[in-house]
N, C-alpha and C positions, 0 to 999 in steps of 0.2 A: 504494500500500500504506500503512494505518493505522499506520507502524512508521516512528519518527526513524533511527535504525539504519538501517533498508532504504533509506532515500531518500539517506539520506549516502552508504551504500557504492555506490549506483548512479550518483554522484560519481565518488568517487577509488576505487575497491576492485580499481582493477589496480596494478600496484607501477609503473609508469612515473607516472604521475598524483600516487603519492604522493612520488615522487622528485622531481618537476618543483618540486612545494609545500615541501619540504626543502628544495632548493638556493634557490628564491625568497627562504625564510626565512634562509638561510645568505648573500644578498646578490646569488648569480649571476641576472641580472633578463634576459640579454640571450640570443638565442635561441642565437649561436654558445657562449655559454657553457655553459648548459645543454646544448645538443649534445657539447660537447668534455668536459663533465663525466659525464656518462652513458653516451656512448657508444651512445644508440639510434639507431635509423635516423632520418633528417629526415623521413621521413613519419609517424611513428609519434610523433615530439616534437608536429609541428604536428596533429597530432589530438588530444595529449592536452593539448596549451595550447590550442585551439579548444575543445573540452570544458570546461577550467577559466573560459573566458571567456564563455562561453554558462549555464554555472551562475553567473557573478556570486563568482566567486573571486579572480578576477585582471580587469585590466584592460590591454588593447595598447595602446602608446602609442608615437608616431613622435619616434625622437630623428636619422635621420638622413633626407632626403628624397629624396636623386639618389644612387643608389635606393633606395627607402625599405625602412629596416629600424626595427623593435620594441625595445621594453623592454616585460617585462612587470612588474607589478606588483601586489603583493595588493591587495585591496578590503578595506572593512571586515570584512565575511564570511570570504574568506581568513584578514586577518590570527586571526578569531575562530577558526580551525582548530587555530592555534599550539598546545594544549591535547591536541588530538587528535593531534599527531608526536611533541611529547613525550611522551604514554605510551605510544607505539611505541616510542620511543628507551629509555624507561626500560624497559620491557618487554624489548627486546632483547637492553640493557645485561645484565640480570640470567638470562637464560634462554638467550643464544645466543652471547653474548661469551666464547668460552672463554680468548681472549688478553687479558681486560681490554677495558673500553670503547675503542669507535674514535674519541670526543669527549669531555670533560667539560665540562660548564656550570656558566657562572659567574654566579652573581645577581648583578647590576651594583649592583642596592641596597644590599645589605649586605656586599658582596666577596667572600662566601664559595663554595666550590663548592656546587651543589646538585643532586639528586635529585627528578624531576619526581614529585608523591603528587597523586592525586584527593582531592580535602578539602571536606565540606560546607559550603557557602556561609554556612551559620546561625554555627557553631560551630567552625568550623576544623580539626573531627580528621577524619582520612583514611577513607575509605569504604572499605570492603568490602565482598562478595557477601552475606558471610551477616549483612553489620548495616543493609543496606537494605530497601526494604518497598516493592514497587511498588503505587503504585492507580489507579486507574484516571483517565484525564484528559481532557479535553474531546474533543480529536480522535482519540479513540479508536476504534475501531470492527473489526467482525470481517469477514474477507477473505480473500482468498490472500495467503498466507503469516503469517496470523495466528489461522488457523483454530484454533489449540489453546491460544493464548496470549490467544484473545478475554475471558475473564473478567476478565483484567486490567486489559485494554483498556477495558472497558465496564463491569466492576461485575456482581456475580452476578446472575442471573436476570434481565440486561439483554436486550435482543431485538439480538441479532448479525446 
């Protein structure tokens, strides 16, 4: 599918997957960890970190041999994800959190706490729905699941 969005949630878009990359980022690398933090089934962990390893998100790595057990680890790509839990987290924080955040973050650069904002790369102020402008872009193109959003995709009177 023509669609960054589609191909990312066809990624992480179960809530185990995006739990696994939270706790990665949070330090738990090791598999008993993330099992005993989660609480999923051990078949269902090792699919959803076989998944993140097969996308090039994480990487297995033998830290014990007899008998061998894992650490896993973000990849570059992973760690580029970090962007994308934070605005779950901040989203959460502000729309589901009736008790108050379950974490606060703290910019290590400037010591202060902070609040994760989507912010244009040019100019630094925070994006919104209705101050963005989609156009159309290279790998664009019309499909399933893009059938109605093809203009965009491709620029009007483009052949879809």
């Amino acid at each position: 599918m023509a669609c960054s969005v589609a191909r990312s949630v066809g990624l992480v878009a179960d809530p185990w997957a995006l739990l696994v990359l939270r706790d990665l980022f949070l330090g738990l690398n090791r598999f008993e960890q993330l099992y005993r933090d989660l609480g999923v089934a051990t078949n269902v962990l090792a699919e959803r970190l076989d998944r993140l390893v097969d996308a090039g998100l994480v990487v297995r790595e033998p830290y014990q041999h007899h008998p061998v057990r894992h650490e896993y680890q973000l990849t570059e790509s992973g760690k580029d994800f970090y962007g994308v839990v934070l605005s779950l987290l901040a989203w959460g924080d502000k729309h589901l959190a009736d008790d108050g955040a379950p974490m606060l973050l703290m910019h290590a650069t400037c010591g202060h706490q902070t609040t994760p904002v989507v912010t244009c790369d040019h100019c630094g102020a925070e994006l919104h729905a209705d101050q963005v402008t989609v156009l159309p872009g290279p790998g664009g193109r019309a499909g399933p699941g893009t059938t109605l959003i093809a203009e965009l995709l491709t620029g009007p009177g483009s052949p879809g």
